[in-house]
C-alpha positions in Angstrom: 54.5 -33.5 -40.5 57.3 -35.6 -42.3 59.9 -33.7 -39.6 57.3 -34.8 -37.0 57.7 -38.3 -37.9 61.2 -38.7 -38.3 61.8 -37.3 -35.3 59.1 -39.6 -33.9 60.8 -42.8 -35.4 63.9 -41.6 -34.6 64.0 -41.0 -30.7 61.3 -43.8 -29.7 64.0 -46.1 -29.7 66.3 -44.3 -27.1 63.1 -43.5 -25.2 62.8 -47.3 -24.8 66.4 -48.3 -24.2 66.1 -45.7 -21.0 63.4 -47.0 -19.8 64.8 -51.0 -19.4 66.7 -52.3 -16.7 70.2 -52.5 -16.3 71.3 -55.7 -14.4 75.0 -55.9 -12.8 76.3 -59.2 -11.7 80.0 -60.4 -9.6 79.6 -63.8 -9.8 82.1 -66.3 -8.3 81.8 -69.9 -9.1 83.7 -73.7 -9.8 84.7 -74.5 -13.0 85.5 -78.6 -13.6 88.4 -79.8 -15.2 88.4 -80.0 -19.1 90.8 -82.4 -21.2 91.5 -82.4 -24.9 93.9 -84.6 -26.5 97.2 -83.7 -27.8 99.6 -84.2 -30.3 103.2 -83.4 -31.2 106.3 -85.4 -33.4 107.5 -86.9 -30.1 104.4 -88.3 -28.1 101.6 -90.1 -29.6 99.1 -90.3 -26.8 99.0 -87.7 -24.4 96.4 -85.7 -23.3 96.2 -82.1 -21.4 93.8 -81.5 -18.6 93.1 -78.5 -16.7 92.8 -78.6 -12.8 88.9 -77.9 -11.3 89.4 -74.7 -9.4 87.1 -71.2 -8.6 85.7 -68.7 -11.5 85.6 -65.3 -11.0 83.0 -63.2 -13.6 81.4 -60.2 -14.1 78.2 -60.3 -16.0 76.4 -57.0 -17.0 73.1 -56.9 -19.2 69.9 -55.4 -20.3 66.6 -56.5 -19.1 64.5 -55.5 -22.6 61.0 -57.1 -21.5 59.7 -58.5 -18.7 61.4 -62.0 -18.8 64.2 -61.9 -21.1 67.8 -60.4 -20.3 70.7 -60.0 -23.5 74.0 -60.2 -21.0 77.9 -59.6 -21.9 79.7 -61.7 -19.2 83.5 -62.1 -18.5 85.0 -65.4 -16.3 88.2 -65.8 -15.4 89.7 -69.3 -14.1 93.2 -69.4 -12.8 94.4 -72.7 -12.5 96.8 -75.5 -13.1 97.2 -77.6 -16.5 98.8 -81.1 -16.8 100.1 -83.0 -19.3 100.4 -86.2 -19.3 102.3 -88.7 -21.9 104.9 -86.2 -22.8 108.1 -87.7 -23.3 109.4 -84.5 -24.4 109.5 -83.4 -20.8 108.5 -85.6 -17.8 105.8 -88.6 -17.9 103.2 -85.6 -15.9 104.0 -81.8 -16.3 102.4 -79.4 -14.6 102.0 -75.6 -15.4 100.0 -72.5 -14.2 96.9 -71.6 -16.7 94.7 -69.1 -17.0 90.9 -69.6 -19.0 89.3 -66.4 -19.9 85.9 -66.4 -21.2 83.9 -63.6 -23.4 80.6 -64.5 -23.9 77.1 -62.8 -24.4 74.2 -64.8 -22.8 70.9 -64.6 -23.8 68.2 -65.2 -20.9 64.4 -66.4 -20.8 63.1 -65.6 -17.1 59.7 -67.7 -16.4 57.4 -65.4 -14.3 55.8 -67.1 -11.6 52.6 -66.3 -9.6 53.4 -67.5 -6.8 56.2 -67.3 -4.9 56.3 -63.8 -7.4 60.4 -63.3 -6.4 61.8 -66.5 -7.5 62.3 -66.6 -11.2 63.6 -70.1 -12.7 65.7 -69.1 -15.9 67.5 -70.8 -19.2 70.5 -69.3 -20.6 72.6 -69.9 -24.2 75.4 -68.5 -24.8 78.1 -67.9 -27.7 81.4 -66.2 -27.4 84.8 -66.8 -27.5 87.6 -68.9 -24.6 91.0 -68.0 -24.8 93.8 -70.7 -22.6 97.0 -69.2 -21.6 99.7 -71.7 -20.8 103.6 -71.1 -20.1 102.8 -67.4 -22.0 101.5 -68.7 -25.2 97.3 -68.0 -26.0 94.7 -69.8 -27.6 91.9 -69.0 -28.9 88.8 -71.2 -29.5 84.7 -70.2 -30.3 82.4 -71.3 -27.2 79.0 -72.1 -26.8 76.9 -73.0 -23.7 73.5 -73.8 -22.6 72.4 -73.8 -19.1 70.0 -73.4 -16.3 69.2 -71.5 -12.8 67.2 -69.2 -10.4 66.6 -66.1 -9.8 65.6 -64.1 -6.4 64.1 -61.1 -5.9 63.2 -59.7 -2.5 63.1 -56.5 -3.6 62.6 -54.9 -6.9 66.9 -53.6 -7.0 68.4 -56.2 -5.6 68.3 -60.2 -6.2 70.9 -63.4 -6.0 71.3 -65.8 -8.8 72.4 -68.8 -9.1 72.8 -71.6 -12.0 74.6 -74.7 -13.9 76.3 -74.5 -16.9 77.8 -76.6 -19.5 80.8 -74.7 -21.8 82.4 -76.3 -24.6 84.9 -74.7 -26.9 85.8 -75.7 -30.2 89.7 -75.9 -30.6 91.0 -75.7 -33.9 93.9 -78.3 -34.8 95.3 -76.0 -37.2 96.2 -73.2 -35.3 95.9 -73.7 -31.6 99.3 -74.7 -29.7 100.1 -75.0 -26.1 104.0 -74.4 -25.5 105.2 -76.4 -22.1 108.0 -75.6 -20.4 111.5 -77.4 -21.6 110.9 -76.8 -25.5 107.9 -79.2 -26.0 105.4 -78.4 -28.4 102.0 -79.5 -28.9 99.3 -79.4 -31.0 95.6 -79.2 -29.4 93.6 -82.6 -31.4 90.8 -81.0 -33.1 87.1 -81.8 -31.2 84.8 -80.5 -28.6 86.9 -79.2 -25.2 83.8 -79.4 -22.7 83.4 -77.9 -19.2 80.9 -77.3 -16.5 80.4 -74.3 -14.2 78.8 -74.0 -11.1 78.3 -70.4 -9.8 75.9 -68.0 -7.5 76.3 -64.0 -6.8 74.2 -61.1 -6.7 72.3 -59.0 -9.0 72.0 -55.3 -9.1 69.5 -53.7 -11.1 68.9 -50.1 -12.0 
């Protein structure tokens, strides 16, 4: 009987986990431009601004009840990052960026009777950006809260699409972005906040 039970307790979970949904998203989307201020032993106001430009992300999650999703997602935004005020190199210096994002999103779907395939949705988020610049990384915690809908024609196969707001904290400790032509800059310390637009489909199995 005791065997019986532990076995019971034991596999009831797995036996649920099978039975959920698996939902696969490639999302492309439009990330704005996000400045934070800067400062090094040869500037004292300058600022560093990354270029709006197109996010690519990969979002994959499991649908545990009827209206709420837990989601790891990925984003990737190549772009261009200026500088401006640094008399270390030119008055504006460009380089190529890259913003990676790891984040797991947790999603409350509300259920509608009627139209039954369209499914408005929240989303919050907590994870972890990392900014590459000129080969040097940095690393900063990220949160997000956002908003969008969902559509369903059949039971496999939807589209999604949603807003987003994305800050990052940087730390002013131990975050650096190294520009071309020996300049050095420490990131200020505050709230580096972006917006996303996005839409793609969803696969569900």
């Amino acid at each position: 009987m005791v065997r019986s039970l532990a076995l019971v307790i034991f596999v009831a979970p797995f036996s649920t986990f099978a039975q959920q949904l698996l939902d696969i998203s490639p999302i492309f989307g439009y990330s704005s431009s996000v400045s934070f201020p800067l400062s090094s032993e040869t500037t004292s106001k300058s600022t560093a601004k990354v270029i709006p430009s197109v996010t690519l992300r990969i979002a994959a999650g499991v649908r545990y009840d009827e209206d709420q999703v837990i989601e790891f997602h990925y984003s990737r935004q190549s772009s261009t990052i200026k500088f401006d005020g640094l008399h270390a190199v030119s008055p504006v210096f460009s380089n190529q960026s890259i913003i990676e994002q790891f984040l797991v999103d947790f999603t409350h779907e509300f259920v509608l009777d009627e139209p039954i395939a369209v499914r408005p949705f929240v989303v919050a988020s907590v994870g972890m950006t990392r900014i590459t610049a000129a080969g040097e990384s940095s690393n900063g915690f990220a949160f997000g809260i956002g908003a969008g809908i969902k559509w369903f024609p059949v039971k496999w196969f939807g589209i999604r699409a949603q807003g987003q707001w994305l800050p990052t904290l940087i730390d002013p400790k131990i975050k650096t972005l190294i520009c071309a032509g020996g300049c050095v800059a420490a990131v200020g310390g505050k709230l580096a906040s972006q917006a996303n637009i996005s839409v793609g489909p969803i696969f569900s199995f």
